[in-house]
N, C-alpha and C positions, 0 to 999 in steps of 0.2 A: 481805503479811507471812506466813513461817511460822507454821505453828502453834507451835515452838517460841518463835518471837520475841512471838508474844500470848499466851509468858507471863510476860515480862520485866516490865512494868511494874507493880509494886504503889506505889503511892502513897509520896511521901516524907513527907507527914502520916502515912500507916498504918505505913507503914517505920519512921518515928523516934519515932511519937506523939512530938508537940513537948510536949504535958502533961505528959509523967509519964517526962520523962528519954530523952534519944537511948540512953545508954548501954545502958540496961537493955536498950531495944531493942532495937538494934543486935544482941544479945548472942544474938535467936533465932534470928542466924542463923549462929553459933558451931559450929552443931551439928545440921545438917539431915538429917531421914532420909531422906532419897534421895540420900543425898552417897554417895562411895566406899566406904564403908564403913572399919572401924575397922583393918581387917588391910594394908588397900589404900590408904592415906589418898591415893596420888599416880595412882589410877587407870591407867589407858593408857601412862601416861608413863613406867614406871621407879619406882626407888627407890636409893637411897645403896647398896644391896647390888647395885644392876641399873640401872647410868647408862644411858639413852640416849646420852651420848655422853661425853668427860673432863668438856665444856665446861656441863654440866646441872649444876644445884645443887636441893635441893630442901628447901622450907620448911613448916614445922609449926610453929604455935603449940604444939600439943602435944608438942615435941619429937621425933618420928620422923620429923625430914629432917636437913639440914645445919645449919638454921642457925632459929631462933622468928622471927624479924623479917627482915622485906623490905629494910628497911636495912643489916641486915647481911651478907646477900646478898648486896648490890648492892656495899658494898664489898668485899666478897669478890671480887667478879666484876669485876677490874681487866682493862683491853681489850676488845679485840671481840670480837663474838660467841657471846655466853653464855646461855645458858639457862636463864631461875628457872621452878620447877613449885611454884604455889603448893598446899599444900591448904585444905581447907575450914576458915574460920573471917573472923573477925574480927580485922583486923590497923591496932590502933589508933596509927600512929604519922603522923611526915612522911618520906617518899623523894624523894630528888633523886639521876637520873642524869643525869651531867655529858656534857661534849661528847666525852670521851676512850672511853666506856664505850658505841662504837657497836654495829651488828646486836644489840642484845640483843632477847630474846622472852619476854614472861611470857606464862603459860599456867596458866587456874582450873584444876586436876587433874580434878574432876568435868562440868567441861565445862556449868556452868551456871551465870553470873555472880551470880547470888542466894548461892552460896555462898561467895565469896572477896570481902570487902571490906574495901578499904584506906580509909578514914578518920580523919578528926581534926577537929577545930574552931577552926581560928583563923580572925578575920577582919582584914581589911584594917587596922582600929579596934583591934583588940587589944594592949594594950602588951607590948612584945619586953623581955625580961630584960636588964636594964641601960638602958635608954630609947629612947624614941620606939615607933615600932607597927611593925606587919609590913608596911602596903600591902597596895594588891591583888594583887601577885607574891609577897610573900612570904608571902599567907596562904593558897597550896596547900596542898593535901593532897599532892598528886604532883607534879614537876617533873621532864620530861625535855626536856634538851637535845639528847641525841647524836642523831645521823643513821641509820636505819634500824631504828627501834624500833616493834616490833610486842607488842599484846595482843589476848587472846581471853581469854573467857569470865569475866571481873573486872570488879567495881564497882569502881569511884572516887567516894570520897562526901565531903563539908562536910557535917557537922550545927552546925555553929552555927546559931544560930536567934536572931533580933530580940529576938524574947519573953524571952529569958531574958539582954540584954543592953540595956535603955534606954537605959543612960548611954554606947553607941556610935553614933557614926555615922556610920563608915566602914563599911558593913554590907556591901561583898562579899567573900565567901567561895568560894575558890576550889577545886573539887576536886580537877581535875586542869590544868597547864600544861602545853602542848606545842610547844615547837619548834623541833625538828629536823625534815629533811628526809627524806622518803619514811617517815610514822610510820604504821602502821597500828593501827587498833583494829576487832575481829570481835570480836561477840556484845557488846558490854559495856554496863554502864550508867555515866551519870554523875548523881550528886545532889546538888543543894544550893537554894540557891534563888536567891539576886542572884551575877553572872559564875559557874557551872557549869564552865564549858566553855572553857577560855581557847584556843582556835587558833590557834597565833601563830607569830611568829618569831625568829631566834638576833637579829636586826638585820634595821636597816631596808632594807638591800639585797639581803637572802638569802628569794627567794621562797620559802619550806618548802612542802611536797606532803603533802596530810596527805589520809586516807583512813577514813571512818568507814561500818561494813558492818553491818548489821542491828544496831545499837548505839540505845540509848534513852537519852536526856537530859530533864532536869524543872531548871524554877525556875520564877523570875519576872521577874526585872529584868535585860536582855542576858545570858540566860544559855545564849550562845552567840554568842562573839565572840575577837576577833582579828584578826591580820592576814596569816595562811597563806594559801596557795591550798588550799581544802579541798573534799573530795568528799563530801556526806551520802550514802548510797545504800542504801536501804530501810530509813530508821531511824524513828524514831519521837519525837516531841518532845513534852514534856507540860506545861503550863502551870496551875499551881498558885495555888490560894484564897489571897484573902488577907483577914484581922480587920483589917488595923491600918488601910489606908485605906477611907476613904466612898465612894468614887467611881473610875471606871475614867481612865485605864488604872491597869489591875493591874500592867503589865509589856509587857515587849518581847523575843521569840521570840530573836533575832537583832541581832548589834551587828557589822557587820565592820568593821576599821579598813583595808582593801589600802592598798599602798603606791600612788600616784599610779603611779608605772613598770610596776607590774604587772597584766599584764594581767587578770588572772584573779583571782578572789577566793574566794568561797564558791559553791557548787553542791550544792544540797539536790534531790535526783533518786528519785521513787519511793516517797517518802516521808509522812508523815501527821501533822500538827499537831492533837492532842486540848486537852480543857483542862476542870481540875475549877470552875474559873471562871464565873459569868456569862455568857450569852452576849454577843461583841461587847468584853469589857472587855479584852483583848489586842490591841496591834499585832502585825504580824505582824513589822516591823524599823524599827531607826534609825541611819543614819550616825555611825560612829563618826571623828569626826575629833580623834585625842589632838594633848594641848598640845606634846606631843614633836614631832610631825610634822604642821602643819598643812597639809602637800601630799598628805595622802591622801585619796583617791578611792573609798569603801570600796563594794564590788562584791559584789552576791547576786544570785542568780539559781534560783527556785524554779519547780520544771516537772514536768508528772505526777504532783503529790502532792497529797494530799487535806487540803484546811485545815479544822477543823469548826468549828462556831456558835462557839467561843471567841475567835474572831479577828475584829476590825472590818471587815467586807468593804467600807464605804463607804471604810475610810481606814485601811487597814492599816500604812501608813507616818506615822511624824511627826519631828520633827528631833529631835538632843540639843541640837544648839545651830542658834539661829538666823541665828546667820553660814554655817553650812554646810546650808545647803536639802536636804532629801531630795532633791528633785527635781533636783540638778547633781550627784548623784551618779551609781552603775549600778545601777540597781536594777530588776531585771527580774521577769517571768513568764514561763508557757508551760504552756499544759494542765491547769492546776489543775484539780480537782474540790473538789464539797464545800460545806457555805453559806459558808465563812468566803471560798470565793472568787467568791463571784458579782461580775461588773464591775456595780457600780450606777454610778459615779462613774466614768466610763473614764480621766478623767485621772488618776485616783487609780493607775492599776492599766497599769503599762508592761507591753507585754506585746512578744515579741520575734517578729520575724518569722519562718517556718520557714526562710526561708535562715539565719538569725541563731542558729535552735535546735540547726540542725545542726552548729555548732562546740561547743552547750553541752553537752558530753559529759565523761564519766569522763577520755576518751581527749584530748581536747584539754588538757583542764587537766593531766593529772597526766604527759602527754608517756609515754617511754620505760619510764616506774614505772607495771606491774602488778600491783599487791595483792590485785585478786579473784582473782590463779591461781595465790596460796600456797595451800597445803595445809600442813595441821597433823597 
């Protein structure tokens, strides 16, 4: 890990204190003094008097860009190719870019994701204005479909919180969705706590390539799932306390749904599973087989990365459903470090051949698409 990337993670407990209101929270980081400063709010990047290019647009809650909201942006930014330069703040709404509105690129202006975060609160369970609830798709905070959509240096956050809703129980809460093909995210975080991380795709026949680079995610309940081909690589995953149950599991790291057809699923490379948890009260993953599609074969494969005490090393795996056996699915290893990986149970713990490891690369899964050689 950079030392920049060890400082990305401050707690979404500490982040949202779930006691005494996300809002409020949220709000300190509106305003950070190591941000751009007040003359400069876009940093590096230009300003509305000084575009980087026609196709840049540039947002200010404070009003000194184009536009207060990232939604409004984004409808601004009809076709490919466009450029939002967020500044520093707190941008509480929901954005969805559609499949039309490809190559687009956000970029935090300060170039340090603690300062630009898009958040909101719905979950899955929450009733939608005029009836029924949102789902777990429809209670992102962010939704991008289009094809070659890249972020750096931005949070994507759900505060919703259990605690301050009892009478739901559709309780996941999505930060961010993604799927479209060749999407990158550098530097970012994602927060929430049940599904985070949705990695997925446009349909069930369209493998998306998704690429996640020194990026930090926290929940607890598969919050980190889909059915992309996706590349973790040097990120950081955090597993979060929990009051409300007695007994472990807490959660589950990892939920991939891959289609049966495809070969390749998730690939978490280089990377490191902590957890404010228990030791032991975390899976490390579970087979996601949805009722949509019960021919998928959901596929991870974790290698070179360091699991700590928070993870079950006897039995890191367990099923969601017990027609779909962990064990008929792919679920691999390779070079772990760490307590959370010691093999006690070797059956518990597939581990992949070096002929086997030598395909599990950036380069096999994401084929032709190179995202570690953009430059920002």
């Amino acid at each position: 890990m950079s030392s920049h990337h060890d400082r990305l993670p401050l707690s979404r407990r500490g982040f949202l204190l779930a006691s005494t209101g996300a809002a409020a929270a949220l709000a300190l980081s509106s305003a950070p003094a190591h941000a751009t400063g007040a003359r400069r709010p876009f940093g590096r990047f230009g300003s509305p008097a000084a575009r980087l290019t026609p196709q840049t647009l540039y947002v200010d809650p404070r009003g000194r860009g184009d536009h207060t909201t990232v939604k409004d942006a984004v409808t601004a930014a009809t076709g490919s190719g466009w450029t939002l330069v967020l500044a520093p703040g707190t941008y509480r709404e929901t954005v969805a870019v559609d499949v039309t509105r490809t190559e687009a690129t956000w970029i935090g202006a300060s170039e340090d994701p603690r300062d630009v975060v898009i958040v909101y609160d719905n979950a899955a369970g929450t009733p939608k204005p005029g009836g029924g609830t949102y789902g777990t798709t429809g209670s992102a905070t962010t939704t991008v479909q289009a094809d070659g959509f890249t972020a750096r240096w931005i949070t994507f956050a759900n505060d919703w919180l259990r605690a301050d809703h009892p009478d739901i129980t559709g309780t996941q809460a999505v930060a961010v969705k993604v799927q479209g093909d060749r999407s990158a995210f550098h530097h970012c975080r994602f927060l929430g706590h049940q599904d985070t991380l949705y990695a997925d795709s446009i349909a069930l026949t369209s493998f998306a390539r998704q690429y996640f680079s020194h990026c930090y995610a926290e929940g607890d309940v598969d919050f980190v799932f889909g059915r992309a081909t996706a590349v973790y690589e040097n990120c950081h995953f955090r597993t979060l306390d929990r009051t409300d149950l007695a007994a472990a599991p807490y959660g589950f790291v990892f939920a991939p749904s891959t289609a049966g057809a495809n070969p390749r699923g998730y690939l978490v490379t280089r990377s490191r599973v902590s957890s404010e948890a228990p030791d032991a009260f975390y899976k490390l993953a579970r087979p996601w087989v949805p009722s949509s599609d019960t021919t998928a074969r959901p596929s991870l494969v974790v290698r070179d990365t360091w699991l700590g005490p928070g993870i079950d090393a006897a039995a890191p795996y367990t099923n969601m459903s017990d027609a779909f056996p962990w064990q008929n699915q792919r679920f691999a290893e390779y070079r772990d470090t760490g307590p959370g990986a010691r093999i006690t149970v070797p059956e518990n713990r597939p581990q992949l051949t070096r002929e086997q490891a030598e395909s599990a690369t950036r380069e096999t899964y994401l084929g032709d698409w190179q995202p570690w050689k953009e430059a920002c």
